[in-house]
PALOSE-26647 format. One record per residue (C-alpha): residue in one letter; chain; x negated, z, y. Coordinates in steps of 0.5 Angstrom, whole numbers. Layout:
# residues N
@resn a&chain A&px X&pz Z&py Y
...
This chain:
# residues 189
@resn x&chain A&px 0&pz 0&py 0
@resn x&chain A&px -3&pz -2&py 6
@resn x&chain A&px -3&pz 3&py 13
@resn x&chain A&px 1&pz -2&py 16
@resn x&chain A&px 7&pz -1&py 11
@resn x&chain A&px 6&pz 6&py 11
@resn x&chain A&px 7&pz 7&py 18
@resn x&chain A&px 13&pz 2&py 19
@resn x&chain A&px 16&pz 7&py 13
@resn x&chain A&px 14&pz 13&py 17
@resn x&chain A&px 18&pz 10&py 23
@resn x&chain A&px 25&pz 11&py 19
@resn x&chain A&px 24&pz 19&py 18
@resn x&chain A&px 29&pz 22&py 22
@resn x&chain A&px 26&pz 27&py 26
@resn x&chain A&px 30&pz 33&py 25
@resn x&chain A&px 26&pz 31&py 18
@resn x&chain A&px 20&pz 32&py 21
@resn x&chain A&px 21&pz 38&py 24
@resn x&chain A&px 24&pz 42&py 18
@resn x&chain A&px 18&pz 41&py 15
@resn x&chain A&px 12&pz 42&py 21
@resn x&chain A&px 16&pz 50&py 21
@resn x&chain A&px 17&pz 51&py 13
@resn x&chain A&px 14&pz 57&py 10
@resn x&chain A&px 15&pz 58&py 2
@resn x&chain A&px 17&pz 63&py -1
@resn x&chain A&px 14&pz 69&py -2
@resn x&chain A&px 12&pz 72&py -10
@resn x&chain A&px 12&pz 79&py -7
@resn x&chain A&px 18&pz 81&py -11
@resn x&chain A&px 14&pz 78&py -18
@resn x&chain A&px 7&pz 80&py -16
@resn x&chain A&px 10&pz 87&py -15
@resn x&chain A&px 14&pz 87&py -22
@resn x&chain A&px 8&pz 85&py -25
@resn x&chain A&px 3&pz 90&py -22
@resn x&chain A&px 9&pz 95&py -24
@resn x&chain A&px 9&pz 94&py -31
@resn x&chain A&px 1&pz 94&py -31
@resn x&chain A&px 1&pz 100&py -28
@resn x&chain A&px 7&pz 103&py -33
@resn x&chain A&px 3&pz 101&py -38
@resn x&chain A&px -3&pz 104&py -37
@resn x&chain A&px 0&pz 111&py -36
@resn x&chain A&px 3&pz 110&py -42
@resn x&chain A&px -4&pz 108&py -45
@resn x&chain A&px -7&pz 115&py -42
@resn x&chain A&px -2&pz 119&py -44
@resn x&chain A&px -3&pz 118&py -51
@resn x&chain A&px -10&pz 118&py -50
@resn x&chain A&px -10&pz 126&py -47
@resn x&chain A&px -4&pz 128&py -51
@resn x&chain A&px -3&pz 124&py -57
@resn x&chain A&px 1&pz 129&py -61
@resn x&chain A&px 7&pz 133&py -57
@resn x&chain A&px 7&pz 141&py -60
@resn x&chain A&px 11&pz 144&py -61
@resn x&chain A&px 14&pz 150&py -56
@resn x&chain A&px 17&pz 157&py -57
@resn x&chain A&px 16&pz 163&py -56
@resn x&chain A&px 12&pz 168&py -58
@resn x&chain A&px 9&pz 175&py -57
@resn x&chain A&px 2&pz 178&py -57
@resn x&chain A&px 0&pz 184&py -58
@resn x&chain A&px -6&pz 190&py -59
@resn x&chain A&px -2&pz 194&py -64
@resn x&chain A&px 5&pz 195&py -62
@resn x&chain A&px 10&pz 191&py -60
@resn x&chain A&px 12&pz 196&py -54
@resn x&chain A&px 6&pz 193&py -50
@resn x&chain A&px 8&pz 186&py -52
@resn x&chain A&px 7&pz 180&py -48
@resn x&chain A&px 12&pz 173&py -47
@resn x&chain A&px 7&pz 167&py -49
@resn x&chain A&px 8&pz 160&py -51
@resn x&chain A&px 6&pz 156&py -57
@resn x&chain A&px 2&pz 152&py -53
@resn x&chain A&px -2&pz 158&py -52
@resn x&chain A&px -3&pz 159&py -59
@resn x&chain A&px -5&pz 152&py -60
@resn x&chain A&px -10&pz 154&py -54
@resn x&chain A&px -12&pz 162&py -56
@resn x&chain A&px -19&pz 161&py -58
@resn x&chain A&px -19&pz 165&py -65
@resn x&chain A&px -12&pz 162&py -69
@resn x&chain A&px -11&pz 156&py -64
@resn x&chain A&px -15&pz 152&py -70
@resn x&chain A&px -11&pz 155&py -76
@resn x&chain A&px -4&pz 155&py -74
@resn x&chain A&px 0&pz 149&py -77
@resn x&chain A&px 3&pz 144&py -72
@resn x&chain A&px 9&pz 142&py -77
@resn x&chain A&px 13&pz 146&py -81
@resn x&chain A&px 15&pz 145&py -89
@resn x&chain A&px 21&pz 142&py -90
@resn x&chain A&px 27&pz 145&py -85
@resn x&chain A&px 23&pz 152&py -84
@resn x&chain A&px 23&pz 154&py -77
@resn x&chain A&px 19&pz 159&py -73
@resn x&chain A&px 24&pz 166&py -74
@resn x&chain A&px 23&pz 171&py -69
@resn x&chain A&px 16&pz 172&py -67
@resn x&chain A&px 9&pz 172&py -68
@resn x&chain A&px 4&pz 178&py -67
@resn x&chain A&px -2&pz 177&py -66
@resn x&chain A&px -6&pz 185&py -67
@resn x&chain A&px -13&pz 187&py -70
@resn x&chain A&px -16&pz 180&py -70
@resn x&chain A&px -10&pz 178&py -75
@resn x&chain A&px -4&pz 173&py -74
@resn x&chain A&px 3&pz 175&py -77
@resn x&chain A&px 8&pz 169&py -77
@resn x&chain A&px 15&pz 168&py -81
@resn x&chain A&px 18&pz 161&py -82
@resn x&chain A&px 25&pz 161&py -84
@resn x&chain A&px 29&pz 156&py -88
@resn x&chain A&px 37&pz 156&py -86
@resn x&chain A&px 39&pz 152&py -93
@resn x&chain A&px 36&pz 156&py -99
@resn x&chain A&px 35&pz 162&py -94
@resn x&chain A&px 28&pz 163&py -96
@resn x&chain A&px 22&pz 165&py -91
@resn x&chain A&px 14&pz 163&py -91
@resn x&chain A&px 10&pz 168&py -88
@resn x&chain A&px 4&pz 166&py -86
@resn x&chain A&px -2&pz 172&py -84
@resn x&chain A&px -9&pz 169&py -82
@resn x&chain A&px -15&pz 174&py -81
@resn x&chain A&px -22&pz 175&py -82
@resn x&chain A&px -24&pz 172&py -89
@resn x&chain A&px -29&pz 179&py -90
@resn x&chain A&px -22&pz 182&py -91
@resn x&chain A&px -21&pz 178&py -97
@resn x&chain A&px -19&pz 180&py -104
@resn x&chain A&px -25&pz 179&py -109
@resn x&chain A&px -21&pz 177&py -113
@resn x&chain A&px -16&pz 172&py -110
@resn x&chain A&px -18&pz 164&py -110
@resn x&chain A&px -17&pz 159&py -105
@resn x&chain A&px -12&pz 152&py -105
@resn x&chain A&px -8&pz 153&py -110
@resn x&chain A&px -1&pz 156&py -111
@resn x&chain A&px -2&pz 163&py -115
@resn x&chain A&px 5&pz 168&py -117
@resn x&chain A&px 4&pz 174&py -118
@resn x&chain A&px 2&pz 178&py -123
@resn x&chain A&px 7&pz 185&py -121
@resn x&chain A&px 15&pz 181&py -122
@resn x&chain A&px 18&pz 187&py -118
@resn x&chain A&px 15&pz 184&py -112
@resn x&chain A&px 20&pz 180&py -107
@resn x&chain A&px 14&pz 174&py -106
@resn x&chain A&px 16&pz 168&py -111
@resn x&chain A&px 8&pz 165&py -110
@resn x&chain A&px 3&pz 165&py -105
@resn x&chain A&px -4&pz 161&py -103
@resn x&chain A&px -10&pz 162&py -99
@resn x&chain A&px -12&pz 156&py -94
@resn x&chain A&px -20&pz 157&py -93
@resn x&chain A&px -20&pz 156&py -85
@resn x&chain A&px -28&pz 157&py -83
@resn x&chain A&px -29&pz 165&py -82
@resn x&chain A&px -21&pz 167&py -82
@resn x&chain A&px -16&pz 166&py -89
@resn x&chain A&px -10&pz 163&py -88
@resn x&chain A&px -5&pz 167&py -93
@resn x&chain A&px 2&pz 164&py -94
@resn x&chain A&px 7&pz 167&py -98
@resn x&chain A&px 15&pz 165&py -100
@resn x&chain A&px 20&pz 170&py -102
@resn x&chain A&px 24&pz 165&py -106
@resn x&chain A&px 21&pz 158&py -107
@resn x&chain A&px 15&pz 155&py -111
@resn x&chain A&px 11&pz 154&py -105
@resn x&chain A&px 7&pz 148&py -110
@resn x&chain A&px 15&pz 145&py -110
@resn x&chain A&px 17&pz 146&py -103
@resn x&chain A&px 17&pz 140&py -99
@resn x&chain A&px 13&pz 139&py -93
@resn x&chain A&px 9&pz 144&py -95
@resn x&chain A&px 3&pz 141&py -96
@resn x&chain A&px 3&pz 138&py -89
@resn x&chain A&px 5&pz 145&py -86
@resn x&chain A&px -3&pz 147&py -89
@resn x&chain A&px -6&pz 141&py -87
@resn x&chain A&px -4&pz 140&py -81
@resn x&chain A&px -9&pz 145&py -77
@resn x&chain A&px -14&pz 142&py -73
């Protein structure tokens, strides 16, 4: 096309053409640019908060005490999960529909927590205390029943956890039975 033929064809624009193209703007990508960094963003807080927190706690109260419960003092699971002596040995899920009943006591370097189950009426004690006050005679990992049949407890297990023993004890179920209660023991840290 020669510039001849082109500027004879530009002649027949119209004007108010002319001027609406001289004056237009496009249309701003605010609205989509923002999305986007507002999803990076979401993502990204979404990444650390696994990151920091990668598995939620359970929260309740509990009660620490030096020796009675008269000077006992409101805490919150997160503490335990925290104290610098049980926070390692203390289990972060419980056996099948048994939950935290009542308190937890915290006295003369041991721990006493009880866990009841709603449906077969059963409780889970668990004691963590300093392996030097071990029985010689008790053996670690295994489901054990006791020798005394007049005893309320149905069976028990020691768990090794470093310098403390976790002893968990069941009024009325096989703990070797129990559902869940193999991930209650292995889910300290």
């Amino acid at each position: 096309m020669s510039v001849s033929r082109i500027s004879k064809a530009m002649g027949y624009i119209d004007d108010e053409l002319i001027s609406e193209a001289e004056s237009y703007k496009p249309k701003s990508s605010f609205v989509i640019t923002t999305i986007k960094v507002a999803a990076v963003a979401f993502a990204a807080c979404l990444v650390i908060a696994m990151i920091i927190n990668p598995q939620p706690k359970p929260d309740f109260t509990i009660t620490y005490t030096s020796t009675t419960s008269a000077n006992a003092e409101a805490l919150y699971a997160h503490e335990i999960y925290d104290h610098k002596v049980f926070g390692d040995c203390f289990p972060t899920e419980f056996a099948d529909n048994y939950f935290i009943n009542g308190k937890i006591y915290i006295y003369d370097n041991t721990l006493e927590a009880e866990f009841y189950n709603h449906f077969n009426l059963d409780t889970i004690y668990l004691h963590i205390f300093p392996k030097k006050y071990l029985p010689q005679d008790e053996v670690m990992g295994r489901v054990l029943y006791p020798q005394n049949k007049n005893s309320d407890i149905t069976s028990y297990t020691w768990v090794d956890m470093g310098e403390y023993a976790a002893k968990y004890t069941s009024e009325k179920c096989d703990l070797a039975t129990l559902e869940g209660f193999d991930k209650m023991i292995n889910s300290t840290k």
